[in-house]
VOGU-3710 file (C-alpha; in Angstrom, 3 decimals, decimal comma):
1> xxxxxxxxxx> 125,193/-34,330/-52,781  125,643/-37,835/-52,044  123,156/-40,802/-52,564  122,107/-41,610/-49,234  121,329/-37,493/-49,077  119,228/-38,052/-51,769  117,716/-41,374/-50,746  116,378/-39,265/-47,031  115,205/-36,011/-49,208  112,912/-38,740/-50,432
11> xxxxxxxxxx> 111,896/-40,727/-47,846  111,314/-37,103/-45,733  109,275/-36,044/-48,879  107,428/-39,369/-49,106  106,660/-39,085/-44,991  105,262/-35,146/-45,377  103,022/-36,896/-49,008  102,076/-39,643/-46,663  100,920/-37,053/-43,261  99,299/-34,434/-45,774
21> xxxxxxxxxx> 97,133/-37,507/-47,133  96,584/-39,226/-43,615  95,394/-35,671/-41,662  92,949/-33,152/-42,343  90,790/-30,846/-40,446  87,411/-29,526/-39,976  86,435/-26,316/-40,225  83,802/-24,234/-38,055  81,343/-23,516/-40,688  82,246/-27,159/-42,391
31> xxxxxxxxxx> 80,781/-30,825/-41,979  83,297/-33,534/-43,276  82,252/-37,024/-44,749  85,203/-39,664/-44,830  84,652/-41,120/-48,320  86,358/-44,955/-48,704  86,330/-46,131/-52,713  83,463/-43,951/-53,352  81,433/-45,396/-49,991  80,779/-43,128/-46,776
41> xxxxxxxxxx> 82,515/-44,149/-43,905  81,159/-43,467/-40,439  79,718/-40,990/-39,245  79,933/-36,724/-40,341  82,363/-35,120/-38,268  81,157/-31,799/-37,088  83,530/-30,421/-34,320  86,443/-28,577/-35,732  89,459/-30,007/-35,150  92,296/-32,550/-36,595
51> xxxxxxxxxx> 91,546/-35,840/-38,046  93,040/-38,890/-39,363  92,202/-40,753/-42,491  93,813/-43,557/-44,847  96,229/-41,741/-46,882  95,219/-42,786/-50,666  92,845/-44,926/-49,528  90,143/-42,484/-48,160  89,517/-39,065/-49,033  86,644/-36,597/-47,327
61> xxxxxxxxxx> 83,687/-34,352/-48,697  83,461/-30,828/-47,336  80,090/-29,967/-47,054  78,620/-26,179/-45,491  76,593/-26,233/-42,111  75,917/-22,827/-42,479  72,355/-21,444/-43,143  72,139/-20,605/-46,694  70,636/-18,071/-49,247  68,519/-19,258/-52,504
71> xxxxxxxxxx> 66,823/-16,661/-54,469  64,312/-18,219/-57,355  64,079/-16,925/-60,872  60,553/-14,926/-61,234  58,043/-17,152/-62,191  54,165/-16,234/-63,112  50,997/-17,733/-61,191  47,379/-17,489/-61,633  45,847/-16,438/-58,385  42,418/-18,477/-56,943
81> xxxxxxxxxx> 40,533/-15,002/-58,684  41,974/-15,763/-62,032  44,162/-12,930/-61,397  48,179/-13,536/-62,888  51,088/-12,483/-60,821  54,626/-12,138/-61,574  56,979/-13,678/-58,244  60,188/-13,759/-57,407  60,641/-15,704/-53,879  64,203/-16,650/-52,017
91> xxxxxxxxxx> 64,434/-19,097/-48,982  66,557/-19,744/-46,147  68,003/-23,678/-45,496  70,802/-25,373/-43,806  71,870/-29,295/-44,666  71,440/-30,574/-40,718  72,214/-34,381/-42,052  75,234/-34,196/-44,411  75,097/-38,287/-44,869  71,987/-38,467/-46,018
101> xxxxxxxxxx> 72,413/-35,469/-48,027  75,399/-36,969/-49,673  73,701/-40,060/-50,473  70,543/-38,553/-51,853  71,946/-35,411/-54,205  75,200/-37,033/-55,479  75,383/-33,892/-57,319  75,979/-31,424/-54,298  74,403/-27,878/-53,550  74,202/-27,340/-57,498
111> xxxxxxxxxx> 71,616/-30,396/-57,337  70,435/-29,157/-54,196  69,498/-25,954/-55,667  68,108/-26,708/-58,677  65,996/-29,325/-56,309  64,586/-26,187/-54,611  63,984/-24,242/-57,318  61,448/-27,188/-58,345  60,268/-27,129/-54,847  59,555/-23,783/-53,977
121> xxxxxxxxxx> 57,648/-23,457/-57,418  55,485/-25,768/-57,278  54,731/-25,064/-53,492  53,824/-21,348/-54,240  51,589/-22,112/-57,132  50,015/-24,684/-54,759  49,085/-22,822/-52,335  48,581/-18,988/-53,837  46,411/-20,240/-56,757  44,102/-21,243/-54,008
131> xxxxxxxxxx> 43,293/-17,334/-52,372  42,605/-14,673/-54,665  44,836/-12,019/-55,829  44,451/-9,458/-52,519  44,995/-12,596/-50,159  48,811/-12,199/-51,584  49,103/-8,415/-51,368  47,792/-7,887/-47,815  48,545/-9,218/-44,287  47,148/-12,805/-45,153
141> xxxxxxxxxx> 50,532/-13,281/-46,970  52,459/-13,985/-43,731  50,330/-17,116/-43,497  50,460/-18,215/-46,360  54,270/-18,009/-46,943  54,433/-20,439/-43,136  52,529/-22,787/-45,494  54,559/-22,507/-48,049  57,545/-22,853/-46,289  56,612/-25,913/-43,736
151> xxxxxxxxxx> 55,059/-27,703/-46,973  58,984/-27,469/-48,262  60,708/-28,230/-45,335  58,836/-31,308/-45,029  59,518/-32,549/-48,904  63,318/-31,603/-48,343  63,755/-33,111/-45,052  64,353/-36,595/-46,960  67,410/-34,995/-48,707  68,974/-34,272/-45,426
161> xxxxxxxxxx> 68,068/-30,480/-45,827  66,182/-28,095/-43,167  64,062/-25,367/-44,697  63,937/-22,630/-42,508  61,953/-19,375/-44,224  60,359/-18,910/-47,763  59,537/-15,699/-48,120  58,150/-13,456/-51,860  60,650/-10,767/-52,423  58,475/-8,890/-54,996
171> xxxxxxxxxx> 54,335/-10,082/-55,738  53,645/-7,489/-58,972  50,997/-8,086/-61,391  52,407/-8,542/-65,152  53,486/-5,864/-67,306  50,867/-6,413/-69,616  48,276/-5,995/-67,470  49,641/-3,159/-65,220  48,612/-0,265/-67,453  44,737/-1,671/-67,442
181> xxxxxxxxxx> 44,915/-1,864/-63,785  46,194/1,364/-63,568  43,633/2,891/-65,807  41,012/1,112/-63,615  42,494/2,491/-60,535  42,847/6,041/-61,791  38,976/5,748/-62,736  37,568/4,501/-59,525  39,252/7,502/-58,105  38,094/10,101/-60,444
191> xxxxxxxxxx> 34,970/8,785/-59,847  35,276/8,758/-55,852  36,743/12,522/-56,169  33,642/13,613/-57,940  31,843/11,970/-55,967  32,805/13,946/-52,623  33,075/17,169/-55,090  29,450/16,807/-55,403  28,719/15,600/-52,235  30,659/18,820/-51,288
201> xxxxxxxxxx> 28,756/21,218/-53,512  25,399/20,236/-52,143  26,827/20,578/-48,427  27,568/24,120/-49,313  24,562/25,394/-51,021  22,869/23,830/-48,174  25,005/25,742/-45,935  24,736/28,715/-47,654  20,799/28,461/-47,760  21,045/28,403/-44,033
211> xxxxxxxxxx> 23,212/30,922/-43,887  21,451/32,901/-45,969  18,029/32,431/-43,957  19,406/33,137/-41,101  20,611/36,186/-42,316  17,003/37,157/-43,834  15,311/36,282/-40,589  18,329/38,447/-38,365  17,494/41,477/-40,832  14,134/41,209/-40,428
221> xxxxxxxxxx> 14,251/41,347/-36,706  16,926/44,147/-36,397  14,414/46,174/-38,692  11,101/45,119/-36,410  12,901/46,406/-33,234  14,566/49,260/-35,535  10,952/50,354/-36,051  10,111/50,157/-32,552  12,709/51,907/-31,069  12,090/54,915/-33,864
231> xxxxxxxxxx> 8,821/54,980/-32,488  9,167/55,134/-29,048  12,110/58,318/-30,139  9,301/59,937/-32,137  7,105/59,143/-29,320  9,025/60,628/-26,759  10,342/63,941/-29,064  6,576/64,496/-29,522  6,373/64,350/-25,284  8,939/66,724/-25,316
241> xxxxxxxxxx> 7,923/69,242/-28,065  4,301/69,115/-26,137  6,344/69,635/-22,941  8,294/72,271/-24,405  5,410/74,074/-25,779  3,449/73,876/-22,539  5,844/75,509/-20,672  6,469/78,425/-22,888  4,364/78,868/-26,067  5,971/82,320/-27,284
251> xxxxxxxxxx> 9,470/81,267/-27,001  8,885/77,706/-28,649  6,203/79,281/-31,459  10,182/81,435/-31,781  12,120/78,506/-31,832  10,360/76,902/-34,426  9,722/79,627/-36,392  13,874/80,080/-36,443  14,356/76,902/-37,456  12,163/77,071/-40,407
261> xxxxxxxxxx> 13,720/80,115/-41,514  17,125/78,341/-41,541  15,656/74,978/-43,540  14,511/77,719/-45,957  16,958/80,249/-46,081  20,176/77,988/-45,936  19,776/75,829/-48,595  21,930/77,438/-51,856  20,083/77,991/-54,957  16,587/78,033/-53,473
271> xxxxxxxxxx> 14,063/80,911/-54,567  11,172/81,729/-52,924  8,188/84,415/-53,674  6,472/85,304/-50,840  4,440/88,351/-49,682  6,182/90,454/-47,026  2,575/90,545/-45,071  3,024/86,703/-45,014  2,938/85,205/-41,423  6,007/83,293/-42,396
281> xxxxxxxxxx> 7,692/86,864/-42,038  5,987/87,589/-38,492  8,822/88,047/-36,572  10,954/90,354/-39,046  8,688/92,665/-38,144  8,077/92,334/-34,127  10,531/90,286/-32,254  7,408/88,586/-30,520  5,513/87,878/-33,598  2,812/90,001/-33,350
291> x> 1,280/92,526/-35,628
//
């Protein structure tokens, strides 16, 4: 290959060193800051597209315009109560001014993290060591965590940062003191279940004392009328015995008489000593009864 071959390989390869330094481009999900010896130059450019720059003069810092995900190490509070809780909170932010973020954490979204972390610390023990322990486990939480999170939006909003949600992943109480709470817990329920066991066991001897009246006073009422209605039957056999009797005094004085003899006759093992002339015997001797 000739010289002058050589000599255009390098001024082509010097023109594509010179265009990859002089162009770059901005992606969707990226802001761009044109840096000049250190200094930022203009303003961020947010529109994806192709730019121009100095080549070797000016470079650029990529920086996300995304919204982003910090979770926070578990930390321990002491509640308003003198309660201690074991949290473990994660936010939501976006950087919505990359120049003044660039300007005020040099060190980029390490920096900007670690700035958080500080943040979102100090804001929760702020504000939860206020309310006592149950204001954290129930539905006053929401609002509290909007306090939280608009007290560090408003201390991040110098760094060029937008905090949008701070929310507690996990609010337990410490491991030391779980198993005393527990045991506490498990108490005030044995002592609620007996409790209602007793409050149950006078309900049913009070039920069964009614019960048990009513029962009594039901018996003694069936027997009163049982009484009365035997009476009235005796009453009105005795009408018809007399009626009986009135009608035809032989033939009932026979009747009877029969139905003695069978009572006393029919019964197995019985033994009787009577004389023959007996009047029981009447009527083995005249079918009318007489003598």
């Amino acid at each position: 290959m000739s010289i002058r071959a050589w000599i255009f390989l390098g001024l082509a390869g010097l023109i594509l060193v010179g265009l990859s330094q002089s162009l770059y481009t901005v992606d969707p999900t990226r802001q761009v800051l044109v840096r000049q010896f250190g200094a930022i130059v203009g303003e961020p450019k947010t529109s994806p597209g192709l730019y121009a720059k100095i080549p070797f003069v000016q470079d650029v810092q990529r920086i996300d315009k995304r919204v982003l995900d910090y979770e926070a190490e578990e930390f321990e509070i002491i509640a308003g109560d003198q309660k201690r809780l074991v949290v473990d909170a994660y936010a939501r932010f976006r950087i919505v001014n990359a120049k003044l973020y660039a300007q005020t954490v040099p060190g980029g979204e390490i920096s900007l993290r670690s700035l958080l972390d500080s943040l979102i610390n100090s804001e929760i023990r702020s504000v939860l060591s206020a309310v006592p322990l149950h204001a954290v486990l129930t539905d006053q939480r929401a609002s509290l965590m909007d306090e939280i999170t608009n007290r560090v939006s408003a201390k991040a909003k110098p760094l060029g940062v937008e905090v949008i949600d701070v929310r507690l992943k996990r609010a337990d109480l410490p491991a030391a003191n779980s198993k005393s709470v527990f045991d506490r817990m498990k108490t005030d329920r044995e002592r609620e279940a007996g409790q209602l066991r007793a409050e149950g066991d006078e309900e049913k001897q009070r039920i069964t004392a009614t019960a048990d009246r009513e029962v009594a006073v039901i018996k003694a009422d069936a027997g009163l009328k049982a009484q009365f209605v035997m009476g009235d039957a005796d009453a009105e056999a005795t009408r018809l015995y007399a009626e009986a009797f009135s009608r035809d005094a032989d033939f009932y004085g026979f009747f009877r008489r029969m139905e003695a003899y069978r009572s006393a006759f029919g019964t197995s093992g019985s033994t009787m000593i009577l004389s023959p002339e007996s009047d029981f015997f009447r009527y083995f001797g005249s079918p009318n009864g007489k003598r």
